[in-house]
Wavefront OBJ file of the C-alpha trace (Angstrom):
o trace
v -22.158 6.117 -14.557
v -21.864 8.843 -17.279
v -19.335 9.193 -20.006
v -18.416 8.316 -23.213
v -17.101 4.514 -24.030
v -13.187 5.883 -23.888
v -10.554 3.960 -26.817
v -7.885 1.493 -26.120
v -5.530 4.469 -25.286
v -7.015 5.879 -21.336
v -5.928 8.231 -19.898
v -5.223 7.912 -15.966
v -4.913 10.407 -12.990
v -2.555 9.333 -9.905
v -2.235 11.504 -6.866
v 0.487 11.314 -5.550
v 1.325 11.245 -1.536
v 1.992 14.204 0.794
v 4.900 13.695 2.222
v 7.236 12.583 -0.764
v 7.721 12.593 -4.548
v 7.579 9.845 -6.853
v 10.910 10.442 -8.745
v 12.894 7.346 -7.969
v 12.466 3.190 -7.795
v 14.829 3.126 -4.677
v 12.603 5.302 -2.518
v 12.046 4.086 1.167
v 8.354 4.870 0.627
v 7.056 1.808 -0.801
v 3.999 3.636 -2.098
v 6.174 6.523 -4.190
v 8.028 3.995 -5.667
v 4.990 2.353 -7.209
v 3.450 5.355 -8.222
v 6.778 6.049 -10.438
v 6.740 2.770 -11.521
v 2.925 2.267 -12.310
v 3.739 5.763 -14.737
v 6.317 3.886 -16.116
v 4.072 0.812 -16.902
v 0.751 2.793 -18.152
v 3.003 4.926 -20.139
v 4.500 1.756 -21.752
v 1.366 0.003 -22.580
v 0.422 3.524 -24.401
v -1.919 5.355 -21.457
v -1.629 8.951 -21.056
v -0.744 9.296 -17.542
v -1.431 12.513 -15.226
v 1.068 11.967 -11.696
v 0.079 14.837 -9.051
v 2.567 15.615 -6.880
v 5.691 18.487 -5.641
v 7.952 19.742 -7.604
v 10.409 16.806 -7.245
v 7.746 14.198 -9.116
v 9.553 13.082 -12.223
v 7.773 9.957 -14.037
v 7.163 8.392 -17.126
v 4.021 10.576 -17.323
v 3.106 13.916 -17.361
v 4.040 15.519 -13.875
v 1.641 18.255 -12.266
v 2.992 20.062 -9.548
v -0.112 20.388 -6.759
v 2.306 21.239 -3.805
v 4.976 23.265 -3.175
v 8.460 22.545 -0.634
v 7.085 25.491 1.205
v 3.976 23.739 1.791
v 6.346 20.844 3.850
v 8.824 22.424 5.098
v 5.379 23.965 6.865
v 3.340 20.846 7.564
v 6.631 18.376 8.327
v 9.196 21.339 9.230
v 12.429 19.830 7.886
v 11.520 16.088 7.873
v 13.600 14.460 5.281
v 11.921 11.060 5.751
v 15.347 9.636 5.788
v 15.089 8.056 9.385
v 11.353 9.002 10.233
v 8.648 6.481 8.726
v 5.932 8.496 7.619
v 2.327 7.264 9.003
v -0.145 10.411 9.134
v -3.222 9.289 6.825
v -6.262 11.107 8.269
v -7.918 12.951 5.657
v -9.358 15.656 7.619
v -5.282 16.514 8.420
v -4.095 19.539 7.156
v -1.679 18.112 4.412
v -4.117 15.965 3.457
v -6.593 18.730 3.098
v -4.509 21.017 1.388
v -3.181 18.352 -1.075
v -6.272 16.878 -2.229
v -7.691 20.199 -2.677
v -5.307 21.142 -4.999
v -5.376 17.880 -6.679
v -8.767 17.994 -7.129
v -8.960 21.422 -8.870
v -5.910 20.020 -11.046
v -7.828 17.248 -12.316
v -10.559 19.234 -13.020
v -8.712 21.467 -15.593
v -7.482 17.972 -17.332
v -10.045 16.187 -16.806
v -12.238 14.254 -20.082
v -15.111 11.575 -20.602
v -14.344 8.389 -19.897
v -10.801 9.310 -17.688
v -10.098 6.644 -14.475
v -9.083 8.389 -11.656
v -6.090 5.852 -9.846
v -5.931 6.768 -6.325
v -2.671 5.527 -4.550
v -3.431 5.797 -0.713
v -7.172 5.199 -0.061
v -9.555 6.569 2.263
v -6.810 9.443 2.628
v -8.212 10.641 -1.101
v -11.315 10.011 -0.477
v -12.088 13.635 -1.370
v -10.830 13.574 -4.407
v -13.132 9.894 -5.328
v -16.252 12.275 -4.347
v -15.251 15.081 -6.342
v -15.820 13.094 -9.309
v -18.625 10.804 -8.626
v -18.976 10.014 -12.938
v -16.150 8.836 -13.178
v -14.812 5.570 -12.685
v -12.365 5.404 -10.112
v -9.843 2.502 -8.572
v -7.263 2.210 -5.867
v -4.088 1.258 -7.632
v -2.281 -0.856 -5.395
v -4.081 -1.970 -1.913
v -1.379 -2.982 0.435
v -2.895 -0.612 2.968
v -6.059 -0.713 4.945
v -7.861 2.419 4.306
v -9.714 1.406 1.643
v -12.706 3.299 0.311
v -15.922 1.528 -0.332
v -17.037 2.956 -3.358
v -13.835 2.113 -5.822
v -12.706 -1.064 -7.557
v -9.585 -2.480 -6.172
v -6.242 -3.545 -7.426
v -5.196 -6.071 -4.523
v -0.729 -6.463 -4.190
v -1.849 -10.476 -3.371
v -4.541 -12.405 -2.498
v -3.949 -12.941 0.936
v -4.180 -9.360 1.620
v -7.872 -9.428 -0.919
v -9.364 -11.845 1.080
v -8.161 -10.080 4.284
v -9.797 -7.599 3.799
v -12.925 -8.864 2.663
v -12.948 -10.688 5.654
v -12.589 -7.917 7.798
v -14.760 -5.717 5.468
v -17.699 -8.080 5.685
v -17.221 -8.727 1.959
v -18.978 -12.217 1.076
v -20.003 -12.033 -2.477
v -16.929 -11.937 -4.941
v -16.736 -8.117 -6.458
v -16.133 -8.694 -10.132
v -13.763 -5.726 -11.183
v -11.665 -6.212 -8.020
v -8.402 -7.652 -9.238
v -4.943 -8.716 -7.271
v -1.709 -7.452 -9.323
v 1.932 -8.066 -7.968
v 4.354 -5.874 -7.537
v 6.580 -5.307 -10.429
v 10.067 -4.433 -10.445
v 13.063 -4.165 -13.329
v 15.029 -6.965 -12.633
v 18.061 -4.429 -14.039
v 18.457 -2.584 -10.955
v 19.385 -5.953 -8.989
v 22.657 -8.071 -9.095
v 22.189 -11.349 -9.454
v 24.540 -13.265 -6.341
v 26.647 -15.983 -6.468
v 25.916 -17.682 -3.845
v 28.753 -16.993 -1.554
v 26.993 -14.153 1.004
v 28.391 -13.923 3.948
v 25.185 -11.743 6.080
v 21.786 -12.657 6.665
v 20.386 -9.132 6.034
v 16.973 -7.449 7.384
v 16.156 -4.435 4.776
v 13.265 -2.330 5.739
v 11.540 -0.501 8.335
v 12.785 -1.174 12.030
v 9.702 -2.131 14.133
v 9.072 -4.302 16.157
v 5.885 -5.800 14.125
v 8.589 -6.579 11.250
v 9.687 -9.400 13.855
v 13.183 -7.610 14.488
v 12.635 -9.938 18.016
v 13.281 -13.016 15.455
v 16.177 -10.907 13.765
v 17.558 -10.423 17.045
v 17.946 -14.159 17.804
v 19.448 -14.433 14.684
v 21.553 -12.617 15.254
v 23.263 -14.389 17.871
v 24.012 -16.987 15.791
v 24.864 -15.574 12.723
v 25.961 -12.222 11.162
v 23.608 -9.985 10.766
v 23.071 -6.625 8.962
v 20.402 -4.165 9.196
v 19.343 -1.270 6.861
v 16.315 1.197 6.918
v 14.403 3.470 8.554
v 14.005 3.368 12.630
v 16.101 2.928 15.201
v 19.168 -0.060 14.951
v 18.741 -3.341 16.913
v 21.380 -2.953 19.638
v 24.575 -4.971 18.673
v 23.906 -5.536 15.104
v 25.644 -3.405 12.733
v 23.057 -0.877 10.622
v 23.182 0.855 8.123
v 20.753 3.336 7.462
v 18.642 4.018 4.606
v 19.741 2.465 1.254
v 19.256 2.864 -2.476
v 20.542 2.316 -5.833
v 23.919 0.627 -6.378
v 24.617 0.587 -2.734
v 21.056 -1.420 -2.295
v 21.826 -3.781 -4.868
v 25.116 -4.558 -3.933
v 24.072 -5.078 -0.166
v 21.309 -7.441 -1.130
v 23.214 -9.419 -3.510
v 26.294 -9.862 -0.697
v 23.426 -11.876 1.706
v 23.425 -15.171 2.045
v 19.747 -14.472 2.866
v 16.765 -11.493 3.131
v 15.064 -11.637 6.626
v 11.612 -11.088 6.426
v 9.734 -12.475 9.767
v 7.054 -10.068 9.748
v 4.547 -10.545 12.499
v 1.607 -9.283 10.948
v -0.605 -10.132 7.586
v 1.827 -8.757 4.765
v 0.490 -7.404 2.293
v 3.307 -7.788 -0.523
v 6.562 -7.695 1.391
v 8.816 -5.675 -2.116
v 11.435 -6.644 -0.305
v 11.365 -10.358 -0.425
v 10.786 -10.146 -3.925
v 13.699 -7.940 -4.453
v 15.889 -10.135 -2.458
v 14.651 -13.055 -5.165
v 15.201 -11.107 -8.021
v 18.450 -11.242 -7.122
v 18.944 -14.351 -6.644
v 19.011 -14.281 -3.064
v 16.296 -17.061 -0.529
v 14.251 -15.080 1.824
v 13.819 -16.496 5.166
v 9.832 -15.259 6.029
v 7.099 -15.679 8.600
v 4.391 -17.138 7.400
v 1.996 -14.718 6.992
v -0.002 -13.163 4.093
v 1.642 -12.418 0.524
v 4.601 -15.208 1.523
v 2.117 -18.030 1.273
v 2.335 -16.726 -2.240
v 5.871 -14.955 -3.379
v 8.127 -17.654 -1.417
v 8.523 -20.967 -2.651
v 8.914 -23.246 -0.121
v 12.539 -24.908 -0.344
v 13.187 -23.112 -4.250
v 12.741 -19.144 -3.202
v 13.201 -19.373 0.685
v 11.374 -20.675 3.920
v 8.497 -19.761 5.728
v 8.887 -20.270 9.720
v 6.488 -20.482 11.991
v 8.858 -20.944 15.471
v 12.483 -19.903 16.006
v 13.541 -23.490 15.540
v 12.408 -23.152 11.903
v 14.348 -19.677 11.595
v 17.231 -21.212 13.043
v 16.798 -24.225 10.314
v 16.157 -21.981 7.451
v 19.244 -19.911 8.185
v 21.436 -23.357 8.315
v 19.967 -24.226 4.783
v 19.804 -21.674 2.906
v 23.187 -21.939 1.145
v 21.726 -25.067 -0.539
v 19.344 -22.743 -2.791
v 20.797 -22.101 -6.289
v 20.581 -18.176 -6.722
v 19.588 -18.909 -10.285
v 16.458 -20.862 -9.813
v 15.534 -18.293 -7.175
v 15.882 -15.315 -9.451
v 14.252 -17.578 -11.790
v 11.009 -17.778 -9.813
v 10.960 -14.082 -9.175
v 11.334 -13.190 -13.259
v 8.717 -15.288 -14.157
v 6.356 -13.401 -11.411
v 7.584 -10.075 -10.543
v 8.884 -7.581 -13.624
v 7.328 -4.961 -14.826
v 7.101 -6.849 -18.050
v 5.501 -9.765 -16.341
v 3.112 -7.042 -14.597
v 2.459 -4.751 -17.190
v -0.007 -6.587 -19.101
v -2.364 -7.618 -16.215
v -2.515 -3.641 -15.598
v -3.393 -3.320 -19.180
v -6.431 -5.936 -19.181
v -7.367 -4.349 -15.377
v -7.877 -1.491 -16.731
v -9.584 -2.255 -20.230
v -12.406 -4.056 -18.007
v -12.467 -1.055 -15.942
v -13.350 1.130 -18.828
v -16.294 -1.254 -19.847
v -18.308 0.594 -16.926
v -18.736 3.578 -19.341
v -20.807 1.416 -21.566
v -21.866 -1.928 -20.893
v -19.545 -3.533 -17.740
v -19.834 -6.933 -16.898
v -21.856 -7.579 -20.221
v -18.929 -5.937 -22.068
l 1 2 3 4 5 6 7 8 9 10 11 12 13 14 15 16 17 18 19 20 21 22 23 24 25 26 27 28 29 30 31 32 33 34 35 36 37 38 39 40 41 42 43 44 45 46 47 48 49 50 51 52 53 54 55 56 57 58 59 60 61 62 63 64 65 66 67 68 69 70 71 72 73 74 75 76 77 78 79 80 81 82 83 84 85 86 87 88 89 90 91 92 93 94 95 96 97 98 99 100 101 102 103 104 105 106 107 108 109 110 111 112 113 114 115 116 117 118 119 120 121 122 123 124 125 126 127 128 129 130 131 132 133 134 135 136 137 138 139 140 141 142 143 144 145 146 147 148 149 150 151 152 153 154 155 156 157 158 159 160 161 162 163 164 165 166 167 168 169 170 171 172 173 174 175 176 177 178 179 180 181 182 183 184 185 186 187 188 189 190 191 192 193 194 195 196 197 198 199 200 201 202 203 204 205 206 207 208 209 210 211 212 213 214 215 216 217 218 219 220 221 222 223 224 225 226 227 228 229 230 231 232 233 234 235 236 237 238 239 240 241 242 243 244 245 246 247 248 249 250 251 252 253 254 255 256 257 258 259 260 261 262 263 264 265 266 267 268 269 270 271 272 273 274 275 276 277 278 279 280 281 282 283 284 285 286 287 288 289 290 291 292 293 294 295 296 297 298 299 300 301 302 303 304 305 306 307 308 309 310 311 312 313 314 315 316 317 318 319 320 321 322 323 324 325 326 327 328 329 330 331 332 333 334 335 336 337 338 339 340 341 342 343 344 345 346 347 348 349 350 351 352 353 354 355 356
C-alpha cells in the first residue's frame, strides 16, 4: 500500500447505484438511502465526501454527475422503480459497465494520496476497486452478498458478518472488518400512542419476506400492506410510501410485520417501526436476534402460533420504551461516531495499520 499518512479530515469516494439517485431518506432502495445518509454522516464528522451518481444525486457531499437520464431511459426504458424492485448486479451488464467506467475516470480527476474509495454495492464495482489497487478501499454497508475479497468490510449486523464468513470460508477474524448499524434521524418518524389499529407489512412484496405468515395474519386481524410488488389478495395495499405519508402509516400500527424467511441482514424497517415507537413482530432470523428486544421492542416467532401470540400482545408494549431502545441504537448520532473511528483505523493502512 502506497500513499501518504492522510489527516484527521479524509476524504471519501461513494459510487453511487445504476438504477437510482441518492437524493432522499424515504427512497424504496434501501441502498440509495444509505448512500445519502452516509454523505450526510461523513460530511458531519468533517470528511470531504465525493457521491457519484445522475443528475438527480443531491447529498450532503459534493455530487458528480457520472450518468445521464438518457443513459436509463436506454438501459431501463421508462422504469420508474416505483413498483419494479430493481435486482440486476452483474458487472459485466451494460449499466454496470458503462457506470463504473465513468466513475472510474471521475475519480481519477479527484483523486489524492491517502483517499478511501467507499464502494456501496460490491462485487458490482469491482472495477472500480481494481482501478485503484493503492488505495485503500471498503464496502460501506454489507447487507448484500456480493462481496469482493480484496476490501475491508463495514458489516449492517453481526449476524449477517458471521454469515458470511461462514459461507466465505472465513475462519480467522479480519481485523479492519467492522459491523455498523443502520442509522436513521429519529425526526422523520412520529412517535405513536399506542392506540394503532393495523398490523402493517412495509417493504418489498415477496414471498421470501414471509408475506405467507402476513397472509395468516391477516385473517385474524387487519392488515395493511405497502411497497413494491404485487398486493397479497384481500388485504388492502398501498403502494410505495415516503415521507409524511410513511411516517404517519407506521405510527397508526399497532405493529410492523417483519417475518422474513431468510438471514436478514438489517431489516431498516423494523428499526424504523421502533423508532417510532411501534413493536415489530419478526422471524427469527439474522439482524433480529440483535435489533428486537424480546418482550421490550417486539417478538421473534418461530411458528404461526407465536405470530398469532405476538399479534395478541403487542398492545402491552409501551411505545416509549420501544422508541427508547431504538434511540439509544439506531440515529445517525448514535452511528456517526463508529463511522468516524472505522474509518480513522482504515487510514492507518497508509502508514503503519494494525501497529498504528
Amino acid at each position: 500500500m502506497t500513499g501518504d499518512t492522510p489527516t484527521s479530515q479524509l476524504r471519501i469516494h461513494l459510487p453511487g447505484l445504476v438504477h437510482r439517485d441518492p437524493n432522499s431518506r424515504w427512497e424504496p432502495c434501501a441502498y440509495t438511502g444509505k448512500i445519502w445518509r452516509l454523505a450526510e454522516i461523513l460530511t458531519g464528522l468533517g470528511h470531504e465526501v465525493f457521491v457519484y451518481g445522475g443528475p438527480h444525486t443531491d447529498t450532503a457531499g459534493t455530487d458528480v454527475t457520472v450518468v445521464s437520464d438518457e443513459d436509463r431511459a436506454r438501459w431501463f426504458g421508462d422504469e420508474t422503480w416505483e413498483d419494479t424492485v430493481f435486482n440486476e448486479f452483474d458487472p459485466t451488464s451494460a449499466p454496470w459497465l458503462a457506470m463504473n467506467g465513468h466513475t472510474i475516470a471521475a475519480i481519477r480527476e479527484r483523486l489524492e494520496p491517502g483517499d478511501i474509495i467507499g464502494l456501496t454495492m460490491g462485487a458490482a464495482q469491482a472495477a472500480i476497486r481494481q482501478a485503484f489497487p493503492n488505495h485503500v478501499a471498503c464496502e460501506v454497508g454489507v447487507g448484500y452478498e456480493g462481496i469482493l475479497p480484496d476490501t475491508h468490510r463495514c458489516y449492517e449486523s453481526e449476524a449477517w458478518r458471521h454469515y458470511l464468513y461462514g459461507r466465505t470460508g472465513v475462519t480467522d477474524g479480519r481485523w479492519f472488518d467492522t459491523v455498523i448499524p443502520n442509522g436513521y434521524d429519529p425526526d422523520d418518524y412520529l412517535l405513536a400512542g399506542g392506540s394503532g389499529t393495523y398490523l402493517l407489512y412495509l417493504g418489498r412484496l415477496t414471498p421470501r419476506k414471509g408475506l405467507e405468515v402476513v397472509a395468516e395474519l391477516a385473517k385474524r386481524h387487519k392488515v395493511i400492506t405497502a411497497g413494491q410488488g404485487d398486493p397479497i389478495p384481500g388485504i388492502e395495499h398501498l403502494g410505495v410510501v415516503r415521507g409524511a405519508m410513511k411516517a404517519a402509516l407506521i405510527a397508526g400500527g399497532r405493529a410492523v410485520l417483519c417475518p422474513t424467511i431468510y438471514v436478514e441482514p438489517f431489516g431498516g424497517v423494523a428499526v424504523e417501526a421502533m423508532l417510532s415507537g411501534v413493536p415489530v413482530i419478526t422471524s427469527p432470523f439474522g439482524a433480529f436476534s440483535e435489533t428486537v428486544a424480546e418482550g421490550v421492542s417486539g417478538y421473534r416467532c418461530s411458528t404461526l402460533a407465536e405470530f398469532l401470540a405476538a399479534a395478541d400482545q403487542v398492545d402491552g408494549l409501551d411505545p416509549k420504551q420501544i422508541r427508547e431502545w431504538a434511540m439509544d441504537r439506531y440515529t445517525l448520532d448514535v452511528v456517526a461516531p463508529q463511522y468516524g473511528r472505522w474509518l480513522g483505523r482504515l487510514a492507518t493502512l497508509y502508514d503503519r495499520g494494525w501497529y498504528q
